[in-house]
TORDREN-454808 format. One record per atom (N, C-alpha, C, CB): residue in one letter; x, y, z. Coordinates in steps of 0.05 Angstrom, whole numbers, padded with zeros to 5 digits, always signed. Glycine has a CB too. Layout:
<rs>
aXYZ...
</rs>
This chain:
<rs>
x+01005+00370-00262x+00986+00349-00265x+00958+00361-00265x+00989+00328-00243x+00948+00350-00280x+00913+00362-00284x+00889+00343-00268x+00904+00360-00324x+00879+00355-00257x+00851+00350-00240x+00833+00339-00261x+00836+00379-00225x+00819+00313-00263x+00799+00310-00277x+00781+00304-00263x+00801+00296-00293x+00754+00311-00265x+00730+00311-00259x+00716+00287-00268x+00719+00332-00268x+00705+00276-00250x+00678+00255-00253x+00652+00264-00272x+00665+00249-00221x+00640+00240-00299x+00618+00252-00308x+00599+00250-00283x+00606+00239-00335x+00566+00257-00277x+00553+00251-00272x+00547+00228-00262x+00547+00257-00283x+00543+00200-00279x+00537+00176-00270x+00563+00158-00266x+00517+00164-00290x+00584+00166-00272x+00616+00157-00256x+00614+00167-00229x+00649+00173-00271x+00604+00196-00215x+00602+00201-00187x+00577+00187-00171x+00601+00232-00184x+00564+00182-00192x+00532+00164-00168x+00552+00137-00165x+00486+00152-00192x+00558+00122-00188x+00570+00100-00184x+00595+00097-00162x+00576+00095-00209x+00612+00117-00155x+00631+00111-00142x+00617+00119-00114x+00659+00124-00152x+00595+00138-00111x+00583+00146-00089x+00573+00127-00076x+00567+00162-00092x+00553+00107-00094x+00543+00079-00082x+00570+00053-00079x+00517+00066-00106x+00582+00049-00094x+00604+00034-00081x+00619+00039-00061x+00619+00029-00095x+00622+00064-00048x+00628+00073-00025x+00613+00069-00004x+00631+00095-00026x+00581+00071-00006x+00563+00072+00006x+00563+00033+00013x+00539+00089-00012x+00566+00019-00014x+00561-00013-00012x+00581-00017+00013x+00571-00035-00043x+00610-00016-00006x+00627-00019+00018x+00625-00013+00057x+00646-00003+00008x+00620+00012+00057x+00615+00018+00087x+00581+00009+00099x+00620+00053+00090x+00577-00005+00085x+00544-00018+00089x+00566-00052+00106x+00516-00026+00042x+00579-00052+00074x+00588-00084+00082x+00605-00085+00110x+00609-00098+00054x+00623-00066+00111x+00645-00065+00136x+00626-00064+00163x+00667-00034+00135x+00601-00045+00164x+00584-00042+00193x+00578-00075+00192x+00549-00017+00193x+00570-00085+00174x+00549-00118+00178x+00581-00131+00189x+00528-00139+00135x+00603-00135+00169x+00621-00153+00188x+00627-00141+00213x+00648-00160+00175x+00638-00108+00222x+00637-00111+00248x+00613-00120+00262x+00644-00090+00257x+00592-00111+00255x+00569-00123+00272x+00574-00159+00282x+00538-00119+00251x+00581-00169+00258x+00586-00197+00264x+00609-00201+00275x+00586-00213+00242x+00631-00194+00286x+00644-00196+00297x+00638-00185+00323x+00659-00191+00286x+00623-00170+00333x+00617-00159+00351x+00607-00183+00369x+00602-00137+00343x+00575-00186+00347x+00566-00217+00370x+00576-00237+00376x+00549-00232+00366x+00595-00247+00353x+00616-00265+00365x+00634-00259+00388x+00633-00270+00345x+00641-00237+00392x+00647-00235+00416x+00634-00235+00446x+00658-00220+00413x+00611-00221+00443x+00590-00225+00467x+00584-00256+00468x+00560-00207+00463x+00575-00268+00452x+00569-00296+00459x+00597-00309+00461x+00549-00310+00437x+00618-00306+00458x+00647-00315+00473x+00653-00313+00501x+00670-00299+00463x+00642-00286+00502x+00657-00276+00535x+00620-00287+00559x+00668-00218+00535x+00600-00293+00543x+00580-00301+00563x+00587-00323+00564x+00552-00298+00561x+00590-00338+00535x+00609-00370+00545x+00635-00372+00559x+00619-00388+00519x+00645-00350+00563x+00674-00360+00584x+00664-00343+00615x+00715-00343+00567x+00648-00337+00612x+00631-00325+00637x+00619-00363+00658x+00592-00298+00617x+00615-00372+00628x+00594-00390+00642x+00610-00413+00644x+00565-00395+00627x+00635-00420+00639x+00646-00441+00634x+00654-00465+00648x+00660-00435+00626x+00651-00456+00676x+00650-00476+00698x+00617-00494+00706x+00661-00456+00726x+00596-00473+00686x+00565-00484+00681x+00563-00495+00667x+00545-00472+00676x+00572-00521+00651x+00569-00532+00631x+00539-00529+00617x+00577-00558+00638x+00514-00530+00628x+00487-00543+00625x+00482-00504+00625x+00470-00572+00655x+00497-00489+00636x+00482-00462+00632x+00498-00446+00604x+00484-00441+00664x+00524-00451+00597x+00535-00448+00579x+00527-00455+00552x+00553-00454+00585x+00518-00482+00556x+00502-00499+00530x+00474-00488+00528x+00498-00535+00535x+00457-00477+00549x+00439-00462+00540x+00437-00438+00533x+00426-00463+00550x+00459-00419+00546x+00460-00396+00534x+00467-00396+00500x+00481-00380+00551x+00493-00419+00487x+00488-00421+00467x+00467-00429+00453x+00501-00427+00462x+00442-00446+00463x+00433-00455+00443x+00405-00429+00441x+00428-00489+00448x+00401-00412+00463x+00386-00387+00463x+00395-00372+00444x+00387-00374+00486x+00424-00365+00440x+00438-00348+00420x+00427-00355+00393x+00468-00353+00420x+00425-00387+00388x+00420-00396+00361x+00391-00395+00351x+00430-00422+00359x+00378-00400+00370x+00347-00407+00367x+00346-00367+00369x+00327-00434+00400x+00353-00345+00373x+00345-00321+00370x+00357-00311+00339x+00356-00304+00396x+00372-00329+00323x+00383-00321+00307x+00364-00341+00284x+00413-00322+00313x+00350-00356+00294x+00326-00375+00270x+00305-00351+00250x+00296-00401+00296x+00302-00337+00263x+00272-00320+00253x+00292-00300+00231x+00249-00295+00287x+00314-00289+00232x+00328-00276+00217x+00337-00298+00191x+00351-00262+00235x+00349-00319+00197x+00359-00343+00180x+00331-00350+00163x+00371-00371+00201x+00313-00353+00168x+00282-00362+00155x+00278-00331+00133x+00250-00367+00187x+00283-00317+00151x+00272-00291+00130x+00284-00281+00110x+00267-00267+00142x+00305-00290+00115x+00335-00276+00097x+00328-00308+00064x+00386-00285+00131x+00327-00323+00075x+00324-00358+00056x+00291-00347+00044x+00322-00401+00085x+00274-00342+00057x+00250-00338+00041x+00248-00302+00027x+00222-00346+00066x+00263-00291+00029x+00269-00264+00008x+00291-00277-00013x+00285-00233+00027x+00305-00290-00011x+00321-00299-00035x+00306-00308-00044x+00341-00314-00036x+00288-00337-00039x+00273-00348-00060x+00249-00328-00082x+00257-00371-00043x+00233-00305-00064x+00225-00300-00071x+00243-00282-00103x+00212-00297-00051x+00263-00272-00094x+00275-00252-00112x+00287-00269-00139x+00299-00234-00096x+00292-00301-00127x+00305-00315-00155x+00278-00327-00170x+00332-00345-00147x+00256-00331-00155x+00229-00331-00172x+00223-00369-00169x+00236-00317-00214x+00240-00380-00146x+00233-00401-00143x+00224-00413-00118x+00249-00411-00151x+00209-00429-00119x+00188-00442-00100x+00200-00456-00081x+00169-00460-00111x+00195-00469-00063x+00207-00490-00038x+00192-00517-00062x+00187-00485+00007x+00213-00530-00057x+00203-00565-00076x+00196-00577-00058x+00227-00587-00093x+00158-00587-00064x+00148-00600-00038x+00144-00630-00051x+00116-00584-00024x+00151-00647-00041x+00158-00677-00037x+00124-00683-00038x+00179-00688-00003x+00110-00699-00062x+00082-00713-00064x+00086-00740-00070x+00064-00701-00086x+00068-00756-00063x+00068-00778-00057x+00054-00792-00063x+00069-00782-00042
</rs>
């Protein structure tokens, strides 16, 4: 059986889809990760009803400033505006 060699821009290309891929796998473990810390501080807290409901709603409100930035770089990159309601 014969060895064939990659041109040039077939090895960048499979180099960055390697690269996409293990980009994408760190972000889902990452996300799986926090899902588990904010699981085990909610079963930490679970006899605290009122401290459990705030630790989640701290989790969420720390996760707003990422959610806003991530929605205002898309818009910017698809070249469209927020539609403001005039009256």
């Amino acid at each position: 059986m014969r060895a064939t060699t990659l041109s040039s821009p077939a090895r960048v290309y499979v180099a960055w889809n390697s690269a996409a891929g293990t980009a994408g796998a760190i972000v889902w473990m990452a996300g799986n990760l926090g899902g588990l810390v904010v699981a085990l501080l909610v079963q930490v807290l679970v006899h605290h009803p009122l401290a459990a409901f705030i630790a989640m709603a701290a989790v969420s409100l720390l996760g707003l400033p990422l959610a806003a930035r991530l929605t205002a770089s898309s818009d910017q990159e698809l070249g469209t505006q927020p539609q403001v309601a005039v009256s």
